[in-house]
N, C-alpha and C positions, 0 to 999 in steps of 0.2 A: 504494500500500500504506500501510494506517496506519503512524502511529510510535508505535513502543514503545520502552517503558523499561524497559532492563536492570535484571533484579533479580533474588533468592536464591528460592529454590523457587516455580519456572515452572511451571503445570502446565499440561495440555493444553487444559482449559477458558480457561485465562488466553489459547491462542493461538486457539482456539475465537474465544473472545469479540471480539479484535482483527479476525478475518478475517468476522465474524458468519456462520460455520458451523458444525455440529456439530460435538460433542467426536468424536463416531464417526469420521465425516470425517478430522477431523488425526490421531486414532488409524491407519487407514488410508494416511493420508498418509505418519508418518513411519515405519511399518514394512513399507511398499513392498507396501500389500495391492492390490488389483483394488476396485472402486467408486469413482476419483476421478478424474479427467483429469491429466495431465501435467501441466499448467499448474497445475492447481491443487497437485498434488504440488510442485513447484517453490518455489511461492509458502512452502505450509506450512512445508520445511524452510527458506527462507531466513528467516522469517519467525525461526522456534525457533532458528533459532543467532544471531539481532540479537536477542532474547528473553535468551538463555544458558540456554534448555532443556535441559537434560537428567534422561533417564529415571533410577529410581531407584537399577539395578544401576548406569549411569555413574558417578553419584555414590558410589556405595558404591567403587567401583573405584579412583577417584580418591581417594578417603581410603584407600585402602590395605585397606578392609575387605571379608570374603566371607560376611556375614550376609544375609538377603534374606526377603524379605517373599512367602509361601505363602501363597495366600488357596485356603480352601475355601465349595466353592458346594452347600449341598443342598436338596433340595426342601419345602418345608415338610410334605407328604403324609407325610413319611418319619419324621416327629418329632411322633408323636402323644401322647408323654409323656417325662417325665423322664430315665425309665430304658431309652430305645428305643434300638435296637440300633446303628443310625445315631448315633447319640450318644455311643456306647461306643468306636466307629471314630473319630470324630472327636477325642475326648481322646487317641487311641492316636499320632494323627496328629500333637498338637500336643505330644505327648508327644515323639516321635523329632523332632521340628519343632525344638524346642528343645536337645535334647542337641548338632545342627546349630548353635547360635548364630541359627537363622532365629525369625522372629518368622508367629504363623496369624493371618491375617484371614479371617473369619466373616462368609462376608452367605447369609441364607437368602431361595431363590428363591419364590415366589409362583406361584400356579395362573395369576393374570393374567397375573404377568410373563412365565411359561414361553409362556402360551398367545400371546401378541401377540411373541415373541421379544425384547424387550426386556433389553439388555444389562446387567448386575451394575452396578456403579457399581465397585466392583473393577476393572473393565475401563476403564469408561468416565472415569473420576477417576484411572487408572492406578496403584492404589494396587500392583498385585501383579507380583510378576517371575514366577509361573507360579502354575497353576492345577490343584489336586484337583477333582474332579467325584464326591461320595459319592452313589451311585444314580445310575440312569439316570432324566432328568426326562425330561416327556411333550412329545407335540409337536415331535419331534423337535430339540428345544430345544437337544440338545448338537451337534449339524450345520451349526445355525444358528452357534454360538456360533463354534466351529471355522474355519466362516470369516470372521468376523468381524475375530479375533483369531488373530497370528501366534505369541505368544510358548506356550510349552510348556504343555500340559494331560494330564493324567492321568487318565483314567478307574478310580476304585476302586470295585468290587463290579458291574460292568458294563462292555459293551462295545457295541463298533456298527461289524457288519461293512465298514460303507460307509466307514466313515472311518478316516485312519490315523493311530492315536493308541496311545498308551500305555494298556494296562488292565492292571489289576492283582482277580482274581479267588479266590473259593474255587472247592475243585474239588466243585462244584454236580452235576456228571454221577457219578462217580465217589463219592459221599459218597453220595449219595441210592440210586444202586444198592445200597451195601454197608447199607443200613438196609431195602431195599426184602427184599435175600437172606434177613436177619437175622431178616426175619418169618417170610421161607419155611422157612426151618431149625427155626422152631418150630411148625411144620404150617400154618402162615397159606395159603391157598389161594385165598380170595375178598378181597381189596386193592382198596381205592378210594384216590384222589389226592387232595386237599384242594389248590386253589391254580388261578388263573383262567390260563388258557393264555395264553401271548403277551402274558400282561400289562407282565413284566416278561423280560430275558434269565436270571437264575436261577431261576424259573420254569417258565419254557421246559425249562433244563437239567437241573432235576430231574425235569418229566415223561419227561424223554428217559429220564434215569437209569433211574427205575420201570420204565419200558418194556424198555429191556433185560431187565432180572432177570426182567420177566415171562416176555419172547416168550424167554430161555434154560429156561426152566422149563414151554414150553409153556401158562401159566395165562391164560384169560382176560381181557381188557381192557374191561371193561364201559362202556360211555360213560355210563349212568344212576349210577355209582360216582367220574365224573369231575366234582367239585364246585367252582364257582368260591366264591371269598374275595374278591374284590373289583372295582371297577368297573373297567373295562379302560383308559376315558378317562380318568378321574380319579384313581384307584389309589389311594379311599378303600376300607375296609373294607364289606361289605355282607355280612347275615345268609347262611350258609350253609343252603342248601335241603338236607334231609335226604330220604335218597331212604325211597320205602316199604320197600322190601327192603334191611336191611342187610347189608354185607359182614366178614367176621370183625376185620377191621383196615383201618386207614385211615394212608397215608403223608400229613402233610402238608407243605406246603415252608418252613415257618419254624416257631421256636417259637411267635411270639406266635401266629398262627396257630390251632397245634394247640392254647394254652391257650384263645381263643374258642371253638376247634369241641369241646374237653372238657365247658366252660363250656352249650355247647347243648343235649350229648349229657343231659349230667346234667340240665339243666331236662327233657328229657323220660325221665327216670327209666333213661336209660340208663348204666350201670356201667359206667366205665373203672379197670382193664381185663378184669373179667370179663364183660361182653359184648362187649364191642368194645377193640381194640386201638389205638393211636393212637404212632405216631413221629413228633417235627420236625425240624430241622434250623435248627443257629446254634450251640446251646448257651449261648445267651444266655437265662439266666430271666427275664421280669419280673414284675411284680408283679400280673401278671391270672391268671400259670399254680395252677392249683389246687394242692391239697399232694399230686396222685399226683406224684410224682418222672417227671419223663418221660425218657425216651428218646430220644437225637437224634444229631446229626452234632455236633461241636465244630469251628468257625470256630478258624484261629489270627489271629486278630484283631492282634497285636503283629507279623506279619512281614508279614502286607498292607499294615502303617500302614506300616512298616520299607520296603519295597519302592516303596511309592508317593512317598516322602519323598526316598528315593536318585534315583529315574528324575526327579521334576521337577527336582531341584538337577543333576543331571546335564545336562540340559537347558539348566536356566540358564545355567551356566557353561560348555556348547559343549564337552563331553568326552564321547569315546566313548560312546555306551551304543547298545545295539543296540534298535531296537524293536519290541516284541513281545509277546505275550499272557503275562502273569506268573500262573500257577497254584500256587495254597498247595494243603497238602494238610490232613488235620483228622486226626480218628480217633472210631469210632463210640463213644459215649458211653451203658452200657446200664442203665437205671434200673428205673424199676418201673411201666412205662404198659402193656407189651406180657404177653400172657396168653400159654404156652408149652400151646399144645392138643396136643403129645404126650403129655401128660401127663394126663390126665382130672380 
């Protein structure tokens, strides 16, 4: 075994580099994951305590401090501007991150990096004692990541039934019905859905929602009314195809969303909302949505940061918390996008 020299912030590269293997490797090595042989687990820890390795909660432990270092991972797809919704989450996060004494480290994931499964440097540099995960990235990127890494991750605004992990959610089912009824209540009878199936899990859950309200109300589910918003692989935005025949309203699953598909309806001379009706859900405005006032679900965006900020530190510090699917709830938000056709 080489000789090393004891010295003041060891990190895993440093034992990396002594044993010339991966930092993934010793990562695994010293938190007793699956991918390394005994022997070579042996080696690493002896290696990190002739080192005087230790990890960053040690050392905070050992000074007597309970600050700790949150690192959020999100997808780049998800941050398509300034004022994107994921952005808004993310200050919410470093917001309650800090009321904690914790400090948020920021590394945003890459299409490559997602697609080739390549680990955060967060991980890999061990910069972080737990991990938010805002959006679900593609590629089953967070499965990958999951086993890679032992220390506590939190899924915010997504989930993955296959894995057992902490999510923290809006209620995406339940919101979207109660906007889907709201139509109906005002004679809405033919409803298309704006948003690509399966693309994403809230998604998904707001088709579901629509579905309900529908199949209680007996109204048709037209598939040619069912429009995607975006690539399924990539989860970039891609022009909505308008169908020939349109339907009196359209639920779509986000606001920015339904400000493009406003945005479209109008280049072809279509009135919102006296021809067509249009709902989103967020209640997040940005700066694409035109000036109809829309109508949508409101996210509480402050108690999913709250909830997600509690479960990892809970985590880190090895205290109780039970794990399990965390559902916010919102309240429907009624603007001025939606036409009330009992009325003539």
């Amino acid at each position: 075994m080489p000789m090393a020299q004891h010295k003041n912030n060891v990190r895993m590269s440093d034992i990396a580099r002594e044993l010339n293997i991966s930092t993934v490797a010793v990562s695994k090595a010293l938190n007793n994951q699956k991918g390394v042989s005994e022997e070579l687990r042996a080696r690493v820890k002896a290696l990190a305590e002739q080192m005087g390795y230790r990890s960053p909660a040690q050392m905070r432990r050992l000074q007597g401090k309970t600050d700790y270092n949150i690192g959020v991972l999100i997808h780049t797809n998800y941050l398509g501007s300034n004022d994107a919704f994921y952005w808004k989450l993310y200050q919410e996060v470093t917001a309650r991150a800090m009321k904690k004494d914790c400090f948020v480290l920021l590394e945003l994931l890459s299409h490559e990096d997602a697609k080739a499964h390549r680990l955060p440097k967060l991980i890999t540099e061990n910069k972080a004692d737990g991990l938010i995960i805002i959006g679900k990235p593609p590629f089953d990127y967070a499965k990958a990541l999951k086993g890679a890494w032992q220390k506590p991750i939190v899924y915010l605004d997504f989930y993955d039934s296959d894995i057992s992990a902490d999510s923290v959610l809006s209620n995406s089912f339940y919101g979207t019905f109660l906007l889907t009824q709201y139509l109906i209540e005002r004679g809405h009878r033919n409803i298309g859905f704006v948003g690509t199936l399966c693309a994403t899990d809230s998604i998904t859950d707001r088709y579901l929602g629509f579905t309900k309200a529908m199949l209680e109300h007996k109204l048709p589910i037209r598939e040619e009314w069912i429009l995607p918003d975006r690539d399924k692989n990539t989860g970039l935005s891609i022009p909505i195809p308008l169908p020939e025949e349109m339907p009196t309203a359209f639920v779509c699953n986000c606001d920015f969303t339904a400000a493009a598909f406003i945005h479209q309806l109008q280049q072809q001379g279509i009135r919102v909302p006296m021809d067509v009706s249009v709902v989103g859900f967020d209640n997040y405005l940005t700066s694409a949505v035109p000036h109809t006032p829309l109508t949508t679900y409101s996210v509480d965006l402050h108690e999913m940061a709250h909830i997600a900020v509690r479960a990892v530190l809970k985590r880190i510090m090895g205290e109780p918390w039970k794990q399990c699917m965390h559902i916010t709830d919102g309240q429907l938000i009624e603007n001025g996008s939606v036409r009330d056709l009992r009325y003539p």
